[in-house]
Legacy VTK file of the C-alpha trace (Angstrom):
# vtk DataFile Version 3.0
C-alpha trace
ASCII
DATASET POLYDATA
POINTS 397 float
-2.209 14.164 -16.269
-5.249 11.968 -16.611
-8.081 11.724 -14.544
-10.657 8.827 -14.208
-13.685 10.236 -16.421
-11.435 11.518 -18.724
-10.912 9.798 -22.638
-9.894 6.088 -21.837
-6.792 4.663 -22.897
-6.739 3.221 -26.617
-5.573 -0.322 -24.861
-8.563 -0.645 -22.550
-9.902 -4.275 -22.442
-13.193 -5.198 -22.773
-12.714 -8.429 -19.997
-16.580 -9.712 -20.372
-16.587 -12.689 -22.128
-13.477 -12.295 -23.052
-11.668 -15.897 -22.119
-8.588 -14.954 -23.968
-7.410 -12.346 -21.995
-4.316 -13.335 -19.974
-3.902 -10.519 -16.831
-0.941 -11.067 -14.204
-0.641 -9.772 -11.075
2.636 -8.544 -9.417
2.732 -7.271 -5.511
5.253 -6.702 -3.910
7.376 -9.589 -5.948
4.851 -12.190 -5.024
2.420 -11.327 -2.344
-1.356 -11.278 -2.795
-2.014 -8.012 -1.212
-3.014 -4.379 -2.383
-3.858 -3.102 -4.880
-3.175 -5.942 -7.517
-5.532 -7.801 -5.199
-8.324 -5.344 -5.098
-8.384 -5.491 -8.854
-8.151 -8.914 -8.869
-11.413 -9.609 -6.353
-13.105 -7.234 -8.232
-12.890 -8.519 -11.654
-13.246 -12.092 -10.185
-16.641 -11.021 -8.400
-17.797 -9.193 -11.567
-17.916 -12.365 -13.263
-15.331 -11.992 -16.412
-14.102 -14.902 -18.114
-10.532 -13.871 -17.732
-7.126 -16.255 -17.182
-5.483 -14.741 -14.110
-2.232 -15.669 -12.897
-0.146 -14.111 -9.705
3.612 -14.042 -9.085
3.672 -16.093 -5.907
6.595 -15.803 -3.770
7.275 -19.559 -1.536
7.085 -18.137 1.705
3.604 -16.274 0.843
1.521 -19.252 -1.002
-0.368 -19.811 1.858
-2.163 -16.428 1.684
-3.512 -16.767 -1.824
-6.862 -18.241 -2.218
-7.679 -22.061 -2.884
-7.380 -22.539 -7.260
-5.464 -19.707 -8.209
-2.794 -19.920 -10.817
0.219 -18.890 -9.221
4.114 -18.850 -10.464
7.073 -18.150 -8.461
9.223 -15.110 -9.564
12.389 -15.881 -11.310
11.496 -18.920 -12.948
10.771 -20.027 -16.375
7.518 -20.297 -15.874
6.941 -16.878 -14.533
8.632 -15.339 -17.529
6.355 -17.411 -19.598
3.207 -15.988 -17.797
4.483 -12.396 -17.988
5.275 -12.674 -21.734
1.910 -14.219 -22.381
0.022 -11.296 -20.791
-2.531 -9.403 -21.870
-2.331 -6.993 -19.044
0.152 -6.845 -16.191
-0.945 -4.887 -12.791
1.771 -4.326 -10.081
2.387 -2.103 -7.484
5.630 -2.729 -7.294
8.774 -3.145 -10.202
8.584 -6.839 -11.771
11.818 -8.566 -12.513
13.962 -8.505 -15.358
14.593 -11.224 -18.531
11.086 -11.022 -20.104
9.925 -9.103 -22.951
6.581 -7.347 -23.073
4.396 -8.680 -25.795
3.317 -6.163 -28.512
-0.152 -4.823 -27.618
0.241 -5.682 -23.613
-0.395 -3.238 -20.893
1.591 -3.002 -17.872
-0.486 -0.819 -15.316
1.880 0.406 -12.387
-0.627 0.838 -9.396
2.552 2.092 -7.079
2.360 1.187 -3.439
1.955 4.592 -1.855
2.062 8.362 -1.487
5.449 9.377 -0.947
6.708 11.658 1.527
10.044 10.415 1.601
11.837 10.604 -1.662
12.460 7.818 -4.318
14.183 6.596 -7.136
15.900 9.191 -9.112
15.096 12.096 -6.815
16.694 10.191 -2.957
19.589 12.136 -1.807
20.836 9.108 -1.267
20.169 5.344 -2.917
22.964 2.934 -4.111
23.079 2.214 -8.253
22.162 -1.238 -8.596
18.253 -0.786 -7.789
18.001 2.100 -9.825
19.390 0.774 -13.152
16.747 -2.587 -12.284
13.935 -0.271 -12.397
14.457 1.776 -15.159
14.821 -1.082 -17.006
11.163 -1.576 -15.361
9.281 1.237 -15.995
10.411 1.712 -19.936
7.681 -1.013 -19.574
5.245 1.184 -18.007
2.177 1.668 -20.036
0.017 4.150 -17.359
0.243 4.802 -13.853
-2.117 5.211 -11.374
-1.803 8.204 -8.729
-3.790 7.813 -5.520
-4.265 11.178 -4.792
-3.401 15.082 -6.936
-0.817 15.587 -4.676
1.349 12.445 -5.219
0.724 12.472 -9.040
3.916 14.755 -10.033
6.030 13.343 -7.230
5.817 9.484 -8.691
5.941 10.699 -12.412
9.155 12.840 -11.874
11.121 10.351 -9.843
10.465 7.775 -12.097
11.003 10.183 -15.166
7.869 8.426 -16.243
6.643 10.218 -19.674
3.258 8.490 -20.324
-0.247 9.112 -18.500
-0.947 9.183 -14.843
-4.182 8.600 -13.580
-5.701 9.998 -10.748
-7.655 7.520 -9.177
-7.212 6.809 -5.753
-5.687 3.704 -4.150
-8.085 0.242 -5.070
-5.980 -1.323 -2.045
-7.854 1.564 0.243
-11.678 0.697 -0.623
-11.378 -2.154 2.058
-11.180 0.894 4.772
-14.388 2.148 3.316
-16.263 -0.596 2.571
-19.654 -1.189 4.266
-18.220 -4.613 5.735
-15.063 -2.871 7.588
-16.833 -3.222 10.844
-17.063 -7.299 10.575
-13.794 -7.275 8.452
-12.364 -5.404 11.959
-13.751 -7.534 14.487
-12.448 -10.771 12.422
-9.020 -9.369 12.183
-8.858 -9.053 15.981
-9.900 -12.197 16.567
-7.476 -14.181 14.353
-5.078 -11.635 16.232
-5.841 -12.427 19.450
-6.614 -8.929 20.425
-8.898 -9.236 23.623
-12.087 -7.077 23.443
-11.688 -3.526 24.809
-8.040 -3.621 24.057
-6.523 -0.680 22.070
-4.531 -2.115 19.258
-1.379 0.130 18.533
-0.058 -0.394 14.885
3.987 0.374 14.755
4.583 0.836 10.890
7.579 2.244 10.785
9.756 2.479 6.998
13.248 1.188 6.115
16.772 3.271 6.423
19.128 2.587 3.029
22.195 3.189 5.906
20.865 0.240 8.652
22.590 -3.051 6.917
23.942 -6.203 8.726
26.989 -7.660 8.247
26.475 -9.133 4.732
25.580 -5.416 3.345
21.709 -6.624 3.439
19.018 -4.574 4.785
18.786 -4.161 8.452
16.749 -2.174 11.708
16.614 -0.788 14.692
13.455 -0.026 15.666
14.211 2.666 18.502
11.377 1.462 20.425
11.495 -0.253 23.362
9.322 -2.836 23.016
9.651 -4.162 26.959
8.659 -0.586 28.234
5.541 -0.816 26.464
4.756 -3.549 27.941
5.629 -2.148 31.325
3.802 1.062 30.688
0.929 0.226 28.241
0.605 -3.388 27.901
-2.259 -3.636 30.719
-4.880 -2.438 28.082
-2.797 -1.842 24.811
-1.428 -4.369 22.365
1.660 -3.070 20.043
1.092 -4.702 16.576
4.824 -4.496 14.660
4.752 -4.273 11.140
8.085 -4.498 9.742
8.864 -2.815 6.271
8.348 -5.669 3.598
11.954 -5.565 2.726
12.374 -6.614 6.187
9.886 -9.036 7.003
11.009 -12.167 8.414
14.347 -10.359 10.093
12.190 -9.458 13.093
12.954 -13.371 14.828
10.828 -14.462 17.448
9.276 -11.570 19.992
8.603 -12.542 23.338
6.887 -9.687 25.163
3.456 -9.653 26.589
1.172 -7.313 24.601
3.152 -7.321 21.412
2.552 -9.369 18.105
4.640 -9.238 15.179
2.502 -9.531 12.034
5.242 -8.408 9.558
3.990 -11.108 7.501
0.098 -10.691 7.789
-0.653 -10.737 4.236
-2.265 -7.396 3.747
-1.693 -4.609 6.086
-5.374 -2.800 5.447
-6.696 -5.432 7.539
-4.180 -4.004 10.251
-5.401 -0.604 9.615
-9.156 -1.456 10.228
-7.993 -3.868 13.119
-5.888 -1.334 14.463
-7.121 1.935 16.745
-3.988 4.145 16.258
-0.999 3.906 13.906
2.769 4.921 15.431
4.953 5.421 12.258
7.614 7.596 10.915
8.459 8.290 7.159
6.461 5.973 5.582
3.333 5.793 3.176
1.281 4.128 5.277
0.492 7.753 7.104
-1.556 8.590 4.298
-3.571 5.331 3.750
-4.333 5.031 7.689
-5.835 8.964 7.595
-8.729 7.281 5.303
-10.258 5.319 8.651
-9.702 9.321 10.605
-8.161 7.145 13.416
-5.273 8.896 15.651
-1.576 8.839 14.241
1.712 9.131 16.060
5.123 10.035 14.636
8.028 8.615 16.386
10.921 10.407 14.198
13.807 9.963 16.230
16.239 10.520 13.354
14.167 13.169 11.664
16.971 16.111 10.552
19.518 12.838 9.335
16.590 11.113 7.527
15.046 14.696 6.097
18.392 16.334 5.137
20.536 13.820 4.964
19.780 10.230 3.792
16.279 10.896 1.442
14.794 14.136 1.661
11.042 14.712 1.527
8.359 16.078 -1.180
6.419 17.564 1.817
7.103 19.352 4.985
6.232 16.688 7.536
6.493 18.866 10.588
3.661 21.397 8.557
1.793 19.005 7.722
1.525 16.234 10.239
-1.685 15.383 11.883
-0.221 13.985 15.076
2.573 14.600 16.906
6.398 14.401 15.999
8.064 12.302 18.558
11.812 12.020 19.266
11.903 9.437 22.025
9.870 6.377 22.815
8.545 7.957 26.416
6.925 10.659 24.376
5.090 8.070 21.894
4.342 6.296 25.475
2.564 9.715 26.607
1.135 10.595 23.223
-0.816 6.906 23.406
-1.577 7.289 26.747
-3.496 10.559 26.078
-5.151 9.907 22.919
-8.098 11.876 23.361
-6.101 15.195 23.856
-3.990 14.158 20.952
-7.051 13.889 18.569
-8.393 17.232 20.404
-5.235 18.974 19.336
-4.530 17.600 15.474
-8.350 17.697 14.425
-7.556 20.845 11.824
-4.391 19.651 10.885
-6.236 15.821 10.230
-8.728 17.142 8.151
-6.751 19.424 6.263
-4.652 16.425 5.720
-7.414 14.148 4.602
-8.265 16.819 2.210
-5.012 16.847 0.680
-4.130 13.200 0.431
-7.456 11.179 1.066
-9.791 13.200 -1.723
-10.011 10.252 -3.724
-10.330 7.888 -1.245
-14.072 6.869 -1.375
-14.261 3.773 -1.670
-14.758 3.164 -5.322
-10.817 3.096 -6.548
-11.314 0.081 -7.688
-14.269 0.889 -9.959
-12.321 3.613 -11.556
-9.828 1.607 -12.510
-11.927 -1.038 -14.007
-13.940 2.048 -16.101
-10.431 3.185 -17.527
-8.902 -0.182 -18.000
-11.570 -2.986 -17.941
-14.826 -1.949 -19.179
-17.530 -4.347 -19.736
-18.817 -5.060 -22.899
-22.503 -2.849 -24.224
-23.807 -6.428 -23.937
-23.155 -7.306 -20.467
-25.989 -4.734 -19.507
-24.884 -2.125 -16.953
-22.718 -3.242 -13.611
-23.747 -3.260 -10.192
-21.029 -1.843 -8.866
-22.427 -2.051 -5.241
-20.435 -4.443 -3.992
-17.244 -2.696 -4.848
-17.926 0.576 -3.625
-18.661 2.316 -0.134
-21.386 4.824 -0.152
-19.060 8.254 -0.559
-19.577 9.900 -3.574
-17.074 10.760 -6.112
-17.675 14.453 -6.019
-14.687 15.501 -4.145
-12.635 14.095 -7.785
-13.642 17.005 -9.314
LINES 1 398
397 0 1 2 3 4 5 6 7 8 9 10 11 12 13 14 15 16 17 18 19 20 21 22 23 24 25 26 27 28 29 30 31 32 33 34 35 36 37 38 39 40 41 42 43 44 45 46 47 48 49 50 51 52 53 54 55 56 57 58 59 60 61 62 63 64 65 66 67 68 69 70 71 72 73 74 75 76 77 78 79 80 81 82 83 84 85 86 87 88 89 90 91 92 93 94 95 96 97 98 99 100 101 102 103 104 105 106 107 108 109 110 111 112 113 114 115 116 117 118 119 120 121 122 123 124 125 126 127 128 129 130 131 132 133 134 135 136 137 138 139 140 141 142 143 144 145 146 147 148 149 150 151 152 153 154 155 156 157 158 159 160 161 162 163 164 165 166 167 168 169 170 171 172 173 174 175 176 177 178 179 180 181 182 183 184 185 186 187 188 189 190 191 192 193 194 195 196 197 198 199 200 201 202 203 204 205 206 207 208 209 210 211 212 213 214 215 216 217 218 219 220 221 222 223 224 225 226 227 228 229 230 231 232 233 234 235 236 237 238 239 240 241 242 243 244 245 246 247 248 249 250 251 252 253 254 255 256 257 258 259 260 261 262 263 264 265 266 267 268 269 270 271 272 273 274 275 276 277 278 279 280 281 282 283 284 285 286 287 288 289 290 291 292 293 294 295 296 297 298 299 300 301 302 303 304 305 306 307 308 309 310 311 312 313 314 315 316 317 318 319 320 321 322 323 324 325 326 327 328 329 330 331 332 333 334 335 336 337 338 339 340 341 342 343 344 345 346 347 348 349 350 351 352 353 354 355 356 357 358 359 360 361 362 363 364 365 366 367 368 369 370 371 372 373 374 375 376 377 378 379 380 381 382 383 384 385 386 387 388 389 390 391 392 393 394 395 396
C-alpha cells in the first residue's frame, strides 16, 4: 500500500513543458465528470503544455467545455487516442480492442468507496462484465484509494496486484473548496430551486435483479414520488439522481417539487446544491459526509440486498450516520424532523467522517499531481492555492 508522500512511481511525468505528452481521460465511458475531470482542470489551470483528449459519449458532448478534444467510445478514433497515450486516467473500466503502448500509465481513480460488494467478491453478478474488466485492469498501472478503509476492499475485488494509493477522492475537493458557497447558490439557480427551499437529493444505487423485458437494467424506486409532493413539496424539492447505468430510463416526471437531474453532468454540484441526501447502498454516502450535511437511508430491501444479492464490506446498520428506513413514510418523517435526526447521529457522523472522509481535505487533487505529474525543478515551485481548500493534510498521517 502506497501513500501520497511516499517514493513516487518510476513512470511519473514531468507535464511542464512537456507538449508531447498525450493524457486521456475516461469517466464513466464518456462523461466529463469526477475525478478524471478534477485532474483534468487542474493540470489545465496549472498551465502544462499537455495534449488532452476525453472519451465523449453523444448524449453528454454538451457538458464538456468549448475546444476540447473529444472522441466517442468505440470508434476508431478513440482506439487511436487510447493507444497514443501517454497516460490514461479513468474512474471507471475503458473498453476493449486497444493495446496499451509500452511505457503508458493507466491510473484507475475508481468512482467510490464501496459498501456494497463488487467485481469478484458480489454474491451475485452475471459473467459477461466480469471477464470485460479483467481484461481491464491487467491494464492497471496504480490505483488510487480515497480513503484507508476502502484501499483493501478495491484491491481484493479487483485482484489488483500493483500499488494503491491513498489519496483521497480529486472529484471531492469541489465540496471543500473555498468557492462551494457561490458554486451552491449557482447550482440552485440553474435548478430552479426557490430560495429557502430544502433541496432533498434521492441517490439511490442499481439492483443486478431489476431488468426490463429485454434483460437490460431496470428500477423501482420504492418512493412515492406524488406523496412527497403531498407531504413535503410546500418547502422541499426532491432532486432524483438515477444510477448512471440508468440515466435516461427515468422518462419525463411530472410532479410539483421534483426534478430529475439523472443527467446533470457531475453530481458534486448536487451535493453542494443539495441540503440532505436520501440514499441506500450506494457510494455516494461517503462522498456527501465530506459537506457534514444530514443523510437518510431508505433500505427497503436491506436483508435481500445485504445477504442475498451483493453483500457488504461494512456493517451498514453499525455504522450509519442517519437512519435506516424501510418505508417511504418513515424517510417522509425522518426529513420532516431533520434537526432531531442530526441531534441523534452526530457521534455516529463524526465517527464516520473519521473513518471514510480522513483524506478528504480538499487537496486530492494535488496529491495526485505530486505522485503522477510533478512539475519540472524549472517551473519554480506551484501555487497550489487554487486547487486546495484550507484543511491541512495532517489527518493523512
Amino acid at each position: 500500500m502506497h501513500r501520497s508522500g511516499d517514493e513516487r512511481p518510476e513512470e511519473e511525468l514531468t507535464t511542464r513543458g512537456s507538449s508531447n505528452v498525450e493524457i486521456v481521460y475516461n469517466s464513466y465511458g464518456g462523461r466529463f465528470s469526477d475525478s478524471p475531470r478534477a485532474v483534468y482542470e487542474a493540470l489545465v489551470a496549472r498551465g502544462d503544455d499537455v495534449r488532452h483528449t476525453w472519451l465523449c459519449a453523444p448524449e453528454h458532448a454538451a457538458a464538456f467545455p468549448p475546444g476540447v478534444r473529444t472522441v466517442t467510445p468505440g470508434t476508431p478514433e478513440s482506439r487511436a487516442a487510447l493507444e497514443a497515450a501517454d497516460v490514461l486516467v479513468a474512474n471507471y473500466g475503458t473498453e476493449r480492442g486497444w493495446r496499451k503502448k509500452p511505457g503508458a500509465v493507466y491510473l484507475q481513480v475508481w468512482h467510490g468507496t464501496p459498501l456494497k460488494r463488487i467485481h469478484n467478491d458480489a454474491l451475485t453478478m452475471p459473467d459477461g462484465p466480469l471477464s470485460d474488466d479483467d481484461h481491464d485492469v491487467r491494464s492497471w498501472d496504480h490505483m488510487i484509494s480515497p480513503n484507508s478503509a476502502a484501499t483493501e476492499p478495491l484491491r481484493n475485488a479487483f485482484r489488483f496486484t500493483g500499488p494503491v494509493h491513498e489519496t483521497g477522492y480529486p472529484r471531492n475537493d469541489a465540496l471543500n473548496a473555498p468557492d462551494r458557497e457561490e458554486r451552491r447558490a449557482k447550482v440552485r439557480q440553474e435548478l430552479g430551486i426557490p430560495e429557502g427551499k430544502r433541496a432533498v437529493l434521492y441517490a439511490p444505487t442499481w439492483r443486478d435483479d431489476v431488468v426490463d423485458e429485454q434483460g437490460r437494467r431496470d428500477f423501482d424506486l420504492h418512493l412515492d414520488l406524488g406523496r412527497f409532493s403531498e407531504r413535503l413539496g410546500g418547502d422541499h424539492v426532491l432532486l432524483l439522481r438515477l444510477h448512471y447505468f440508468l440515466s435516461g430510463r427515468l422518462g419525463e416526471v411530472r410532479v410539483p417539487g421534483v426534478l430529475d437531474v439523472s443527467s446533470y453532468p457531475d453530481i458534486a454540484d448536487l451535493y453542494l446544491a443539495a441540503d440532505v441526501l436520501v440514499t441506500d447502498y450506494s457510494s455516494a454516502m461517503f462522498d456527501f459526509a465530506v459537506t457534514a450535511k444530514p443523510i437518510v437511508y431508505f433500505t427497503y430491501d436491506l436483508a435481500h440486498y445485504r445477504d442475498e444479492l451483493r453483500g457488504f464490506y461494512f456493517d451498514l446498520e453499525e455504522i450509519a450516520p442517519g437512519p435506516l428506513c424501510s418505508t417511504g413514510e418513515e424517510v417522509y418523517d425522518a426529513l420532516a424532523d431533520l434537526d432531531a435526526v442530526s441531534r441523534r447521529y452526530a457521534q455516529r457522523y463524526a465517527r464516520f467522517r473519521e473513518m471514510f472522509c480522513h483524506l478528504e481535505d480538499g487537496c486530492s487533487t494535488q496529491r495526485v499531481l505530486e505522485l503522477f505529474f510533478p512539475q519540472s525543478p524549472a517551473s519554480g515551485p506551484e501555487d497550489v492555492s487554487s486547487l486546495c481548500g484550507t484543511a491541512s493534510w495532517a489527518a493523512a498521517g
